[in-house]
N, C-alpha and C positions, 0 to 999 in steps of 0.2 A: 096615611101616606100610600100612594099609588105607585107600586116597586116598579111599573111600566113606563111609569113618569121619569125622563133626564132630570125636570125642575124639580121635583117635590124628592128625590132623591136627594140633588146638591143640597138641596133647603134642610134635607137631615143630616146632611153632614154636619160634623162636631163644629170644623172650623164658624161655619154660614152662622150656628146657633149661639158660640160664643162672642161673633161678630157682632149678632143682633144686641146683645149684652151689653156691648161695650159700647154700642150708639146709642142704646140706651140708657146708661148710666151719663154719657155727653151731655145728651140732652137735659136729665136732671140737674147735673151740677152749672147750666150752664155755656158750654161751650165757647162761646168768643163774646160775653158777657164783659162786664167790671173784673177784673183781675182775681182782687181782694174779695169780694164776695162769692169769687167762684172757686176760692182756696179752701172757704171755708166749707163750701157744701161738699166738695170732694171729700176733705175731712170728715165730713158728716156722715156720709152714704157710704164710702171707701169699704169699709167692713162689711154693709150688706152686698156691695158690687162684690165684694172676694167672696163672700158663701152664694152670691148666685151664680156664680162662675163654677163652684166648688159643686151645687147642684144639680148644673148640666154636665158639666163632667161624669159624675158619679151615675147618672139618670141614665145619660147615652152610652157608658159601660156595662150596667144593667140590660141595657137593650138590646146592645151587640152580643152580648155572653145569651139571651134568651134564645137570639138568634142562630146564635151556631149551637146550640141544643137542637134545637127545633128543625134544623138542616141537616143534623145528622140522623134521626129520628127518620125525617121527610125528605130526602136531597131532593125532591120535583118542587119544593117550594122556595130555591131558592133562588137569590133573586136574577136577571139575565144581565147579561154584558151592558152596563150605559150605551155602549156604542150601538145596541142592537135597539135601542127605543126609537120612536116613533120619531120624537121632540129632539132626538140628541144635539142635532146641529141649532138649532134655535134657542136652545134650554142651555147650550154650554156655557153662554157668557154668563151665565147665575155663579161662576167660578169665579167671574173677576169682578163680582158689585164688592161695594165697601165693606161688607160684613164679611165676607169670604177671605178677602184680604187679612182684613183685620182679625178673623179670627187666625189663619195659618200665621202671622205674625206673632203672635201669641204664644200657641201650639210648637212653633219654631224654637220658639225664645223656653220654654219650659224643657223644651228636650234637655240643656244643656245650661238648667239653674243654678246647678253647682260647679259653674264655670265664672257665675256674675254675668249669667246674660241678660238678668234682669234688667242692667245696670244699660242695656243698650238697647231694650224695648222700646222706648221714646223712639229712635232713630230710624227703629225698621215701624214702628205706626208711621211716622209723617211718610216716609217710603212706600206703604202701603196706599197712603192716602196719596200721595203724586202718582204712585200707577192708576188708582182708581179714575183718578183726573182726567191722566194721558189719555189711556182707554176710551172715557166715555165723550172727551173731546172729539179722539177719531172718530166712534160711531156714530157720533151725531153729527160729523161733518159727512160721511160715508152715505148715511139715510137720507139727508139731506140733497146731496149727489145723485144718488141712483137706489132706490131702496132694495132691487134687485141685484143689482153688483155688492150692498150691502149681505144681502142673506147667505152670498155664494162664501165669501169669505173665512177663512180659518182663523177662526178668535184665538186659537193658540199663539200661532205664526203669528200672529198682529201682536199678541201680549208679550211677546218675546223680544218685539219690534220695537215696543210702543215709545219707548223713550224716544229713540230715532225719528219715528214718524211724527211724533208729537212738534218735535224740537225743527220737526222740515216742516209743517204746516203753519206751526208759529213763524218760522223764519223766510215764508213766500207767503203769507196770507195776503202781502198787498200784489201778489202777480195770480193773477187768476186763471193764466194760460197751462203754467206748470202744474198747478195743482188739479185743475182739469185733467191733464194728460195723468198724473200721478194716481187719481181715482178710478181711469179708466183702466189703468191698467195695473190695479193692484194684486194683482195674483203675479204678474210678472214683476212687482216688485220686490215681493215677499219671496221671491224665486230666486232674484240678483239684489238683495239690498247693500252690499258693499259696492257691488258695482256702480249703481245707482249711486248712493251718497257720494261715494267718492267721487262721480262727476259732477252731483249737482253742487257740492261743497269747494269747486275748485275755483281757481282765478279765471282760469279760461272760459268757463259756464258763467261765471260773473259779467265779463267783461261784453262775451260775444252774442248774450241772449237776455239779460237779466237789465244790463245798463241800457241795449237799446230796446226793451220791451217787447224783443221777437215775439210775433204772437204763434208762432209752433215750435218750443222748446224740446228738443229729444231729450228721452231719458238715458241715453247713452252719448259716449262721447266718436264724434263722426269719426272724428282724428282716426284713433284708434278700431275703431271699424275697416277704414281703407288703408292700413298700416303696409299690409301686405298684399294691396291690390291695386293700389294708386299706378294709372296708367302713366308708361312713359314714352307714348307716342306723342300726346300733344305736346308735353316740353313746355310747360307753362306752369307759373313761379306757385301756385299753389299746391302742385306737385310735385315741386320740388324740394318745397318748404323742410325741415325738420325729417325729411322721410327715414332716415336711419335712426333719430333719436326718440321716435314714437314707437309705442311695444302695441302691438296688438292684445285683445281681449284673450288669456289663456281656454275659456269656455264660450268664448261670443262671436259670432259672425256673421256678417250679411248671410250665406251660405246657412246657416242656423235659424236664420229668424225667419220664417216664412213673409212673405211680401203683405198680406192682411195684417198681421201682429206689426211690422216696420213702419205700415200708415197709419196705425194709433200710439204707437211710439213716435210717433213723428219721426223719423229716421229719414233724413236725406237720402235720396240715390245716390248710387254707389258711383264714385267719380270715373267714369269712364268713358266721359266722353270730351267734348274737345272745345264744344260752344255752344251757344244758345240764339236761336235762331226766334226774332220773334216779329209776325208777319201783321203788319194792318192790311184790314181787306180795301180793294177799291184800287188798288196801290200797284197791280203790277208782280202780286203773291204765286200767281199760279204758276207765271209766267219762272220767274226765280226758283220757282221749288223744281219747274219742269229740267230748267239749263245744271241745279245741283244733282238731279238724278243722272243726266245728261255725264255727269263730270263722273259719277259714282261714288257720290257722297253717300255716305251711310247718315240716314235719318230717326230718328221717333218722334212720334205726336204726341203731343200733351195737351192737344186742343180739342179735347170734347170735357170742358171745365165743367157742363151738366153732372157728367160721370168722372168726376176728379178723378177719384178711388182706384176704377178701370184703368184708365190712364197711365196710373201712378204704377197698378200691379202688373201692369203689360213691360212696361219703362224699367221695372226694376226687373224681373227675370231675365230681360235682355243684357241690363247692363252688369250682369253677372259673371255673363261669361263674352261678353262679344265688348270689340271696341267702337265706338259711335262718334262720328264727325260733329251730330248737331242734334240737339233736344229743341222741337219748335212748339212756338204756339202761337195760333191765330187768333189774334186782339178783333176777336168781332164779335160784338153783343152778345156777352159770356157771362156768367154769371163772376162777377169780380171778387168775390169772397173766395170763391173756389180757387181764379185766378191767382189771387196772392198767396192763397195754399202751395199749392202746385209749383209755385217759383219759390217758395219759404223752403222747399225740398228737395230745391236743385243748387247747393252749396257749392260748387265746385267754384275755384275760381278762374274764373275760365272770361276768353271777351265773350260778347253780347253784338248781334248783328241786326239792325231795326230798318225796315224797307219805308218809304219818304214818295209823298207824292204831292204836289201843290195842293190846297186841302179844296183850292175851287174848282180845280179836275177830277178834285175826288167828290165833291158832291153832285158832279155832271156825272160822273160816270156812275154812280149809285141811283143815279134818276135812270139814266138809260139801260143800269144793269139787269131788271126784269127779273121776275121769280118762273117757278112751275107752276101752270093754272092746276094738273094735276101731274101724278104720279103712273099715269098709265103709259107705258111702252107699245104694246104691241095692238096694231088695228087691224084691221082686216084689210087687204089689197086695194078698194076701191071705197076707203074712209080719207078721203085727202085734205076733206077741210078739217075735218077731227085731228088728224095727227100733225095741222099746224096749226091748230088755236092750242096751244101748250103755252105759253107767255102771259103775263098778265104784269102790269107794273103797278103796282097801289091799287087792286082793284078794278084799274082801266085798262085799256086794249093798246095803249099808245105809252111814253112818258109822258107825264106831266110836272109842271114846277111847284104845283102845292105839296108835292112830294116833302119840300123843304121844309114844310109847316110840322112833318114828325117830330121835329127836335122839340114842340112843344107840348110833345107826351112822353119823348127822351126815348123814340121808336125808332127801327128803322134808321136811315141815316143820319136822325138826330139823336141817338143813342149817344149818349158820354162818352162809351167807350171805345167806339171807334175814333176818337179825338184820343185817348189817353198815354201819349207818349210818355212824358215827363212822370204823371204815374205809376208808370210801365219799369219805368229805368230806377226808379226806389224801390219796388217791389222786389226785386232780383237784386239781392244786398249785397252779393259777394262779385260783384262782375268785377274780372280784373281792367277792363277797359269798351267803351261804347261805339259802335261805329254805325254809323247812318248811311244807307242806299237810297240814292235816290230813282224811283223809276226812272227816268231818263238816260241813266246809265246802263239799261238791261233793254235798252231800246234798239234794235237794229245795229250797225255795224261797229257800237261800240262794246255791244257783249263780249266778245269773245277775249278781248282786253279784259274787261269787268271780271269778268270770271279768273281770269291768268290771277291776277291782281290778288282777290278774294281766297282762292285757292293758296296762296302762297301767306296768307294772314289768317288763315282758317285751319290752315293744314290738309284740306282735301285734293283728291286726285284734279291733276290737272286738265284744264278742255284739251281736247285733242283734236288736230288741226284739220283733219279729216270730216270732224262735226261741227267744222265751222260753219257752213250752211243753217244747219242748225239754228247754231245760236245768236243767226242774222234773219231769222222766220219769228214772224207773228204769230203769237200765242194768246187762243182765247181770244178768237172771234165771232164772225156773226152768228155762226149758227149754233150759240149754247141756247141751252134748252129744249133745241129743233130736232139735235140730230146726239147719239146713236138713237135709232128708230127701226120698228122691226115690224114687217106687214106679211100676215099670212096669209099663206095662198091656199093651202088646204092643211090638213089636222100631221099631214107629213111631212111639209113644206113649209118653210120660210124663210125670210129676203131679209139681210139687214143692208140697211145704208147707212152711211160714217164720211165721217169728212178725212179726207187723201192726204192731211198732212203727215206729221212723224208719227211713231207709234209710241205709245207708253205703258207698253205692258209690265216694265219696269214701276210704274207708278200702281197700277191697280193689283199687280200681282195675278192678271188672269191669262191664261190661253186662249186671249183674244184678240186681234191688233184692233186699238182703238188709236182715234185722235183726242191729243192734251184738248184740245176745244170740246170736242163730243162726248168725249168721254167722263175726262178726268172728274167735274163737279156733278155729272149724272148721275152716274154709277155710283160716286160716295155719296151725295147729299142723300139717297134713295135706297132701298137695298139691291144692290146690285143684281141677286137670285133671280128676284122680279124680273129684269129683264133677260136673262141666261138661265133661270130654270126650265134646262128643255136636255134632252141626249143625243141632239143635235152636233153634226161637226161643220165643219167651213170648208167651205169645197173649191175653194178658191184656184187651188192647184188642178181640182181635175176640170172645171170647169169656168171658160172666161164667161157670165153671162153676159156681161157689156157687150163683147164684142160678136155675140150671139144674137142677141136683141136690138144689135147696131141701134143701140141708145146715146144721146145724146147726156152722156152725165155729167153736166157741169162741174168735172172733177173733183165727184165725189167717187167713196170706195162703196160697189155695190157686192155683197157676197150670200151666195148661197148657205142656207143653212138646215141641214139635211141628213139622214143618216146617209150612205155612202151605195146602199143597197136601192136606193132612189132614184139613182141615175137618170134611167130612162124615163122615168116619170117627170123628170125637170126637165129633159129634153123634149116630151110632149108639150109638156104646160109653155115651154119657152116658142113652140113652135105652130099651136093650136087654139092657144087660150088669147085672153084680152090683157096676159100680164105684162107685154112690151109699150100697149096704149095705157094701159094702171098704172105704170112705174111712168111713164115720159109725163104723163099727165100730173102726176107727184112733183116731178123734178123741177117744172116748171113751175109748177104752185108755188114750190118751195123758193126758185130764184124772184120770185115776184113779193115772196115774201120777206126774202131778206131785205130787199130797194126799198121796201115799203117801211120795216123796220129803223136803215139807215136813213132815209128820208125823214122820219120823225123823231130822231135824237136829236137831245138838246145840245146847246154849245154853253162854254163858259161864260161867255156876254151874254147869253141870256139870264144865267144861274146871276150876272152879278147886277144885270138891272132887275132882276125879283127883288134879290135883298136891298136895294138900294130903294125899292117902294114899300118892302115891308120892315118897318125900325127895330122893332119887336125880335122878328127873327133873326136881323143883322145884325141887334145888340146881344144876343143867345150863344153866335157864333162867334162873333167878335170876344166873347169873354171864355171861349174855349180857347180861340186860338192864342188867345195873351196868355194864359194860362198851361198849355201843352206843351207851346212851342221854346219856353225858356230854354231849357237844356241845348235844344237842338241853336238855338240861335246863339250860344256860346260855342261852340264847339263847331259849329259848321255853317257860320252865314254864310258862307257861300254859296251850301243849297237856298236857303230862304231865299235871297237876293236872286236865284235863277228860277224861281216863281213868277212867273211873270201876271199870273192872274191875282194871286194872291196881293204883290206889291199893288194893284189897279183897290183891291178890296182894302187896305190898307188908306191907302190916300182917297178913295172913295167916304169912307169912315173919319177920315181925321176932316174933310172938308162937311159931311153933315153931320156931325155930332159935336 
């Protein structure tokens, strides 16, 4: 025996060796054989099974007694702490094999022979043998799982457990979600198992997660997580539900659970906010998110479904200690797995608010939406056709209508998911009620209505009459992708231009006035730094160039960007250099560019005699839109019916098909 060894220690323990005895004498007589012939050979053997029981006994008293001679003689020989070997954590479950058991079962029952404990041997073997069971059930579901989350585990804590765990694995074997979450996180169960059982054993856990197959079950119960945090601004019936007769967790709390450990617990976000905002692109999104900043709606994004996780961890600190009008996410070509994660986690029952656009305006407007050729900002002064070939549509320099033909690789604006309303509205289980926006109503001079409106159904600050201009201004025009733009003039020097509408520095969080158009999808699609890594300030206040350079800027915002100690130097360059002919020569490019762009957008009648020559693609779409638009066509024909493109695509399809 190797005294360094945890295994070959337990393996000498008394119990392990009279274990081995008693499987082996099983085996002889038998074990789950003929009944009758296995009476007899017990009988048979019975008396040498009692003297070799009688011989390990005797042998490994002998052994022990040589041993503490020989340690008192030698105390440097004697043997070191289990805990302290090499193997301890891997070697300990030689504690809970069947021989181990079955020997302490024994050893147990002999303490206390002259009590007739004999008489109840039977009861603690089978007992021995259903822990061995339980035990090696969990391991091997454990290994099975994760064989690393297997090794980390404390075989005691689990033996301690085992009944329990056993009796939960057998009693969710057919839900594969819970038990997933249950392996992932078994350290924190073995940390809370009352807690744990008792929510997964309840009716509520039955009812809410179990009957309709949620596929992200918490290991805790939400209820009691928001017991004492359930907000009561928004004033909506899930928050008001039970809230005095729910007890909070005496050791558990959002507050407690760090926001990583809560998204492997699957733990809902903490209800504190008011609604769920969820945007299809193409649709009139940008415009709508601009006029709620406008109002001073408090938002979070949960729309980078790439990076759920992020998402989820940003979402939840916040909604910790702050109250939130709206959790949004933008339904565009997302990964939808994620997607229905991300909404599996926002429980609150709260309405739901989905933006609506005729779907043949939305595929015009996805043809002429155009991407970035590239990611570069900043040109040099006299780079003018470089900093406006930035555009690019499919490839090409123009829109085109084969564009439409992506839906036959499920790309781009033939993505599924920019169609998936109807799937959108079952994903988000708990919504107390669904309301549908139609772009049209966030159009010109009926915004500001729209918003009053929304604002009083939502809870958020209302528009204010002063910003109504505002929210009667066109959002998210010609010049995305063109503009902010930033051109140096030397290594101390540079010029940004921007387009002159509202500012939204509310939207990007920076110290810089941009426009919702030039800005807004720039700066986020991009990293922003890129184009503002510089220690530059805006010199707007101490210097007009415009009206320095008596430039002609077709009302855009042109600004200095300078340290302040430059002064004179922008005064030379504006008054010496070629930069009043660089910039007019820019601005012009750029208005020839926009005509140029507006003259080659398509229109809806064209998007609907494509599809009416291609069957293929118009039956592709046609079987989205039957499919999407159910919900919505219950609830609000009235939008459908004011589709005017859509009804033409509609009876275009019922007369050729």
């Amino acid at each position: 025996m190797n005294p360094h060894s945890t295994k070959d220690r337990i393996q000498n323990h008394l119990a392990y060796k009279l274990g081995l005895c008693m499987i082996a004498f099983n085996k002889i007589v038998g074990g789950g054989q003929d009944k009758q012939n296995s009476l007899i050979l017990k009988i048979f053997y019975f008396p040498s099974f009692l003297f070799n029981l009688f011989k390990i006994i005797q042998l490994h008293k002998a052994k022990k007694r040589k041993y503490n001679e020989m340690i008192e003689i030698f105390p440097s020989l004697k043997y070191p702490p289990l805990q302290s070997c090499k193997d301890y954590p891997e070697s300990l479950s030689y504690k809970y094999h069947l021989a181990y058991l079955l020997g302490e079962s024994l050893l147990q029952t002999n303490k206390t022979w002259y009590r007739g404990s004999y008489f109840t041997l039977h009861k603690k073997i089978q007992k021995a043998k259903e822990k061995y069971q339980e035990i090696s059930y969990i391991t091997k579901e454990l290994k099975a799982f994760n064989q690393k989350l297997y090794e980390q585990i404390d075989i005691i804590e689990l033996a301690n457990s085992s009944q329990e765990i056993y009796s939960l694995l057998q009693t969710y074997k057919d839900y594969p979600p819970l038990l997933q979450t249950l392996f992932l996180n078994f350290s924190f169960f073995m940390q809370y198992p009352n807690e744990i059982l008792q929510w997964l054993n309840s009716k509520e856990f039955k009812e809410q997660y179990i009957k309709t197959n949620h596929p992200y079950p918490p290991l805790l119960n939400p209820d009691r997580l928001n017991a004492k945090r359930e907000s009561k601004e928004c004033n909506v019936e899930s928050q008001r539900e039970n809230r005095d007769s729910i007890q909070p967790y005496p050791n558990l709390s959002y507050e407690s659970i760090p926001a990583e450990l809560a998204w492997d617990l699957n733990l809902p976000l903490p209800r504190n906010y008011c609604g769920i905002l969820v945007f299809f692109g193409l649709s009139g999104h940008l415009a709508l998110l601009a006029f709620l900043y406008q109002c001073g709606a408090s938002i979070i994004s949960l729309s980078n479904t790439r990076y759920a996780k992020k998402d989820y961890y940003a979402a939840y600190q916040t909604l910790l200690t702050n109250h939130i009008n709206f959790l949004t996410h933008i339904n565009y070509m997302q990964d939808k797995e994620n997607r229905k994660h991300i909404f599996a986690l926002a429980d609150a029952k709260v309405p739901v608010l989905i933006n609506l656009r005729d779907p043949i305006g939305r595929l015009k407007h996805g043809i002429n939406h155009g991407w970035y050729k590239s990611n570069q900002w900043i040109y040099e002064i006299n780079q003018h056709k470089e900093a406006l070939d930035r555009v690019t549509y499919g490839g090409q320099d123009k829109p085109h209508l084969d564009l439409l033909e992506s839906v036959l690789k499920n790309k781009n604006i033939g993505n599924i998911s920019i169609w998936e309303y109807h799937q959108t509205i079952q994903e988000i289980r708990n919504a107390s009620s669904i309301h549908y926006l139609d772009m049209q109503e966030i159009v010109g001079k009926r915004t500001f209505d729209t918003m009053t409106q929304l604002s009083q159904e939502f809870r958020f600050p209302l528009p204010k009459e002063e910003d109504r201009k505002f929210y009667e201004s066109k959002i998210n025009n010609q010049y995305r992708y063109l503009l902010p733009i930033i051109f140096r003039v030397n290594e101390e020097i540079k010029i940004l231009v921007e387009q002159s509408t509202y500012n939204i520095e509310f939207i990007l969080g920076l110290n810089l006035s941009s426009s919702i158009v030039g800005g807004f999808l720039a700066i986020n699609d991009y990293n922003k730094n890129e184009l503002l890594n510089h220690t530059f300030s805006i010199l707007q206040d101490n210097m007009d160039i415009i009206s320095q350079l008596n430039l002609d800027s077709l009302g855009l915002q042109i600004k200095i960007l300078a340290d302040k100690k430059q002064s004179q130097e922008i005064a030379y360059q504006a008054n010496h250099s070629n930069l009043k002919n660089d910039l007019q020569q820019y601005l012009f490019a750029l208005k020839e560019k926009i005509q140029s762009i507006e003259t080659n957008k398509v229109t809806e009648s064209q998007v609907l005699e494509y599809l009416k020559e291609h069957k293929d693609l118009r039956k592709i779409y046609q079987t989205y839109f039957e499919k999407e638009f159910v919900h919505i066509k219950q609830v609000r024909p009235d939008i459908v019916e004011s589709w005017k493109y859509y009804q033409e695509f509609e009876r275009m399809c019922a007369e050729l098909d």
